[in-house]
C-alpha positions as CSV (number, residue, x, y, z in Angstrom):
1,X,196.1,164.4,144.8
2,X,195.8,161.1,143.2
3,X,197.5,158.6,141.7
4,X,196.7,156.6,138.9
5,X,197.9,153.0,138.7
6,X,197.6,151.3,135.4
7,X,198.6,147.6,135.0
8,X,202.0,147.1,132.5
9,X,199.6,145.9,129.6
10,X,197.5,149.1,130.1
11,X,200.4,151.3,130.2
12,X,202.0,149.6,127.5
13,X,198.5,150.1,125.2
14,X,198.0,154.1,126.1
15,X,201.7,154.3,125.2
16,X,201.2,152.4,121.8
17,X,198.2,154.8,121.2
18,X,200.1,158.2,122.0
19,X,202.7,157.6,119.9
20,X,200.9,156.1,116.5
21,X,199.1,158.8,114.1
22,X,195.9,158.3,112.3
23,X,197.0,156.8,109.0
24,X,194.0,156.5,106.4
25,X,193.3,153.2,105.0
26,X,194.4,151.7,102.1
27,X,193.7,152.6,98.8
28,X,194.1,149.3,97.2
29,X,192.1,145.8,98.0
30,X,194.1,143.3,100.1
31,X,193.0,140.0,98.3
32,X,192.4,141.4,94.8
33,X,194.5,144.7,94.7
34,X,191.7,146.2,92.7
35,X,192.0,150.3,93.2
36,X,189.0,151.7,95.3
37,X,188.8,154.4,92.8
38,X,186.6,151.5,90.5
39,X,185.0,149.4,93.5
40,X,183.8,150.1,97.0
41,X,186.0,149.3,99.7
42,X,185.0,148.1,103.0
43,X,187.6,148.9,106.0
44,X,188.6,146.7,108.9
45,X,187.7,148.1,111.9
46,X,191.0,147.7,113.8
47,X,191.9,150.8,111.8
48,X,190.0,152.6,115.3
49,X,192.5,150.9,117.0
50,X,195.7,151.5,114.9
51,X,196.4,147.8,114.2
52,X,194.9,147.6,110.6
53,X,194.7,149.5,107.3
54,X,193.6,147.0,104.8
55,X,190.4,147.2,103.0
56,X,188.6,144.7,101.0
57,X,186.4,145.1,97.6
58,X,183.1,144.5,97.1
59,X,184.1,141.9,94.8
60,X,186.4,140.1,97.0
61,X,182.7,139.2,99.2
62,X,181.5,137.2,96.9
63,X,177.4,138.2,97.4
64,X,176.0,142.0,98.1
65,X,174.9,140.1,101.2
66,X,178.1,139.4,102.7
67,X,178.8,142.6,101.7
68,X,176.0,144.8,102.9
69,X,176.7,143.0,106.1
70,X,180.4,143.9,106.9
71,X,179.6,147.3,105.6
72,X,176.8,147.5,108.4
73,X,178.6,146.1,111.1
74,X,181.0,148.6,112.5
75,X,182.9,145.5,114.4
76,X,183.9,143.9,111.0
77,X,187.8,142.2,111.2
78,X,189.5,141.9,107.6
79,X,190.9,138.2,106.6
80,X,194.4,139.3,107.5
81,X,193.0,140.0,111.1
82,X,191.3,136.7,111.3
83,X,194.8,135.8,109.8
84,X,192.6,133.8,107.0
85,X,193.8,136.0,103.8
86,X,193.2,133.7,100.4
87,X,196.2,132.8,98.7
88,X,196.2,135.7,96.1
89,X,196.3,138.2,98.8
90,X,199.2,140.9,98.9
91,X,200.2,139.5,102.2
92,X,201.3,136.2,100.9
93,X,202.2,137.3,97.9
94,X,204.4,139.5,99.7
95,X,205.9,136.4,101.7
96,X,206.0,134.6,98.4
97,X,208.3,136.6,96.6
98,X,210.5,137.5,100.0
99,X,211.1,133.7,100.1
100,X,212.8,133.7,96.3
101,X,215.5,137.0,97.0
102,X,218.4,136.0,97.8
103,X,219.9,136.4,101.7
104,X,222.1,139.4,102.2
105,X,225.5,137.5,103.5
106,X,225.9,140.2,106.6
107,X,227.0,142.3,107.3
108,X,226.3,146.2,106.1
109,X,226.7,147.6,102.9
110,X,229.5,149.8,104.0
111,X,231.7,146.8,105.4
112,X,231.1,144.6,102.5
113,X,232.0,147.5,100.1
114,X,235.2,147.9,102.3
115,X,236.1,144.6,103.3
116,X,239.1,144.5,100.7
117,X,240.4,148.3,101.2
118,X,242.9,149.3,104.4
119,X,241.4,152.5,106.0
């Protein structure tokens, strides 16, 4: 019999990957938000890996050449991977708007609700 050793980053990684399911990727563009149903959509490839869902639109490339090549090359990284996303892109959007709601002031919403009543 024999016994396999892997190294703690190894083990954590085949752990990560046993426990995540296939989720399909986004239906929406990242930078733009334009529906795929009225562009094409090219997907990051990390979505092999679990890590990434986000696509981006044809239009979002700027030239068909940019395009045709990150629809040819199967390694292609989306902006958010590169962590390079424009400034209209849902992810800072996203940390735009988080920025402007107000801070919860602790707490749960049981014991807030019930911090005046004797139980």
């Amino acid at each position: 019999r024999r016994l396999w050793i892997q190294t703690p980053r190894a083990a954590a990684a085949a752990a990560a990957a046993a426990s995540v399911s296939f989720l399909p990727p986004a239906n929406f563009c990242h930078t733009c938000y334009r529906p795929g149903k009225q562009v094409r959509l090219v997907v990051c490839s990390n979505i092999a890996r679990s890590w990434c869902r986000k696509v981006m639109c044809e239009k979002c490339f700027g030239s068909e050449e940019a395009l045709r090549a990150a629809w040819e090359d199967p390694e292609w990284v989306c902006t958010h991977c590169k962590k390079s996303c424009p400034p209209k892109a849902q992810c800072k959007t996203y940390a735009r708007i988080n920025k402007k709601r107000p801070k919860k002031n602790g707490g749960s919403k049981r014991e807030v609700m019930g911090a005046g009543k004797q139980l």
